[in-house]
N, C-alpha and C positions, 0 to 999 in steps of 0.2 A: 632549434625550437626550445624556449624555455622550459623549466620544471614545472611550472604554475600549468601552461597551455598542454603538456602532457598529461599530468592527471586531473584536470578536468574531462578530458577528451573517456581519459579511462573511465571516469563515472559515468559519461552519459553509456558510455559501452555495453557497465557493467550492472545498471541500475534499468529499472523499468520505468515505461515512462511519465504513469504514474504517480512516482515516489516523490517524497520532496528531498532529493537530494538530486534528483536529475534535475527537478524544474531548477534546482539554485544553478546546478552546474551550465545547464545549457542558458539560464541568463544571463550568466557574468559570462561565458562566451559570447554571447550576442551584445556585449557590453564592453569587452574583453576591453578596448583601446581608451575607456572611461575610467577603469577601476582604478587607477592609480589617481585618481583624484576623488575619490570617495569615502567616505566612513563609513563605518562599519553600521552606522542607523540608515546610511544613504542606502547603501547595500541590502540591509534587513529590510526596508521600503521598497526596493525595487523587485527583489523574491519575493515582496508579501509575507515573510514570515519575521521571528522575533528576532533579534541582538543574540539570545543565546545559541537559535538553532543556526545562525551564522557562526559562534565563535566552535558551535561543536561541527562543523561540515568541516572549517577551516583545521580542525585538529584532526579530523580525519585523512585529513589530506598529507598529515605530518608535519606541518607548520606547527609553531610554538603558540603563537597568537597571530591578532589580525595583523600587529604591524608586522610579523614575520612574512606572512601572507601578502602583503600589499606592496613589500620588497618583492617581489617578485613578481609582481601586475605589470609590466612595463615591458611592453612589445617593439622591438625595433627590428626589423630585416635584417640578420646577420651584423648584430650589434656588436660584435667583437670582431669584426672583417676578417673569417677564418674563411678560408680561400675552400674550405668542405664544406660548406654551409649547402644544403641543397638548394638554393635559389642560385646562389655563386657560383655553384659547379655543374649543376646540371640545367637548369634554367636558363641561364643566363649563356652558358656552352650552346648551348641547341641557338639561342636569338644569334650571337654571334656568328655562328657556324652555317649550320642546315641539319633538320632530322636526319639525315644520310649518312651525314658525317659520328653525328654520336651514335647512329647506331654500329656503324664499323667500330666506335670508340668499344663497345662494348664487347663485339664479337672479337676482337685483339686480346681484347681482356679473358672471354671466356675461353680462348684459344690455349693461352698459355696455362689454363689448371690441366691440361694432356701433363705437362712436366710434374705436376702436386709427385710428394714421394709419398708414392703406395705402403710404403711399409710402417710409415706413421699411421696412415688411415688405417691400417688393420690394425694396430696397436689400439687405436678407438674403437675398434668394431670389436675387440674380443674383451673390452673392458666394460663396454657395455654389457653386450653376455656375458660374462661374469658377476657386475654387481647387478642385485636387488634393486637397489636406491641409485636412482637418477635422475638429474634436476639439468637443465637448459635455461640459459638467461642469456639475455642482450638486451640493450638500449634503442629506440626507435628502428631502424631499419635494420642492424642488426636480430633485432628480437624475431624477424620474421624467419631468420636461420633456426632459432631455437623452436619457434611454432610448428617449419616444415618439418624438422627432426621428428618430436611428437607423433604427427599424424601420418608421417613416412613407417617411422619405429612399431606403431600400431596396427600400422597392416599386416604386420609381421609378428603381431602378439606379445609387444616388446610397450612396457607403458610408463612412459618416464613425464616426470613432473616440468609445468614450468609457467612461471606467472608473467603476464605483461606490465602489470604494476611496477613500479619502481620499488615503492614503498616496501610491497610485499615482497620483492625480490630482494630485499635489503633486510627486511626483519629475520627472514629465512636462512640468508646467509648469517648473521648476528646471534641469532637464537638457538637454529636446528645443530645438535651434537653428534645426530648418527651418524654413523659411518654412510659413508656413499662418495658417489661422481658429481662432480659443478662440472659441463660445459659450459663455458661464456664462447659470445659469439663478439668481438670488439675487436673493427676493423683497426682500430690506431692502438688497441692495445691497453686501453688507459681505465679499462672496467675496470681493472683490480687495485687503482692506484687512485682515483676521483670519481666522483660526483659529476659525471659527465654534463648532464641537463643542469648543475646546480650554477645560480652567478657567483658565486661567492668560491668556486675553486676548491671545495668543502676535500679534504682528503679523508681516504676510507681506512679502516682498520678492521678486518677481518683477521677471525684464525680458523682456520683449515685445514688443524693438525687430523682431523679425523675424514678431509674432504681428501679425494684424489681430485686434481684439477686440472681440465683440460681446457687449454686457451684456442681459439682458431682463430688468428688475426693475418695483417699482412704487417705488420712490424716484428720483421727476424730477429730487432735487438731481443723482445720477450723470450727468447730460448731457454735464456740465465734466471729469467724472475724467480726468485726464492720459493713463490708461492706455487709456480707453475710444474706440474707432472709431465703431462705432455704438453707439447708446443708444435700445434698445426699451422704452418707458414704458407700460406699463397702470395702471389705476387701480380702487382698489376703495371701492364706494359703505360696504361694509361696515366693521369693525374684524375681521372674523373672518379667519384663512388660508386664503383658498379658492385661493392659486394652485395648487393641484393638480390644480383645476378649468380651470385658465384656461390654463395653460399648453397640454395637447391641444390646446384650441381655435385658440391662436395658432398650435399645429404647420400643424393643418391649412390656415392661412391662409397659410402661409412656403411650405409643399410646393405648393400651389394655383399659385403664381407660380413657383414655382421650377420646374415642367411647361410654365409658359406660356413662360418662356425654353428649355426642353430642346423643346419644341415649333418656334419659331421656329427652332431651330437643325438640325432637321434637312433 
């Protein structure tokens, strides 16, 4: 899924419905497969509102201007034929297949976090009770790893940060100097080195001299990364994306110990 189609989706989320930034966003979604053949007047005509209050939604959105915006209007199903694309992998596995089959696909996979080394996860778990400051990020289906973390963490009194926006998960890492924890949640790994959603292959440049950083991916090369503290390695018997599956599972196993230290400690 594109950059452009991700945070629109985020505004109507994030906005009430109301405002005039949802009505923009939820029209060029209902438009979505047009915009790349329109101006920025076409555009302001079709929202009902001015030129300006187009080029200032479009800069909120982190685009430079419309034409940077409109580079990125262009929808194609898995337009780089990357074999994770959720229509290719999991979509298209099930019509090939049978639901029966991918769901064993799945249970193979959740099978094998029995082996995850426990003693990394406690290494998580007593890093979180230790620091203050703790932030959780991922990219579309990863990010729901970093959301379960949150309101797992919370039932337990424990209240760490973390944004579904890209935008603002990128200004946060870029700006914020305190000392604290980044979990990222990035099945291939590639959070800390790209612009996942972006077309253009955008590389990232963070410094994180003052972050501790914990990766949880299924790419073991990550162990070495420069940037990386700890390095949470699962593994999937499968080719299919089931980390959305897997990640809960690890929450539950990080909050498990991360009780057993808030336990000892009282």
């Amino acid at each position: 899924m594109g950059i452009l189609l991700v945070r629109l989706i985020d505004v109507i989320n994030e906005y009430s419905e109301d405002s005039t930034f949802y009505s923009i966003a939820y029209t060029m979604l209902l438009n979505f497969d047009n915009l790349q053949n329109l101006s920025i007047n076409d555009v302001a005509n079709l929202c009902h509102v001015s030129k300006s209050t187009i080029s200032k939604f479009v800069r909120s959105l982190n685009f430079e201007d419309y034409s940077d915006f409109k580079a990125e209007a262009y929808f194609k199903e898995n337009r780089f034929n990357s074999d994770y694309n959720y229509v290719a992998n999991i979509q298209q596995y099930i019509a090939n297949q049978d639901a029966n089959t991918y769901i064993d696909k799945v249970i193979q996979d959740i099978e094998i976090i029995k082996n995850i080394d426990m003693t990394v996860i406690r290494k998580i778990a007593q890093i979180i009770y230790q620091y203050p400051k703790v932030t959780a990020f991922g990219t579309l289906f990863s990010q729901l790893g970093a959301l379960d973390l949150q309101y797992k963490l919370a039932y337990n009194h424990k209240f760490i940060m973390s944004y579904v926006n890209d935008v603002k998960q990128d200004e946060y890492l870029k700006n914020n100097s305190e000392q604290g924890v980044v979990i990222i949640y990035s099945n291939s790994g590639n959070y800390l080195n790209k612009y996942q959603l972006s077309s253009f292959d955008e590389k990232k440049k963070y410094d994180y001299k003052n972050k501790k950083v914990i990766l949880i991916t299924a790419n073991e090369m990550m162990v070495n990364h420069p940037d990386v503290d700890i390095c949470l390695v699962y593994q999937h018997l499968s080719k299919l994306q089931t980390h959305s599956y897997i990640y809960p599972l690890i929450n539950d196993l990080i909050v498990a110990e991360y009780r057993s230290f808030q336990n000892a400690n009282f």
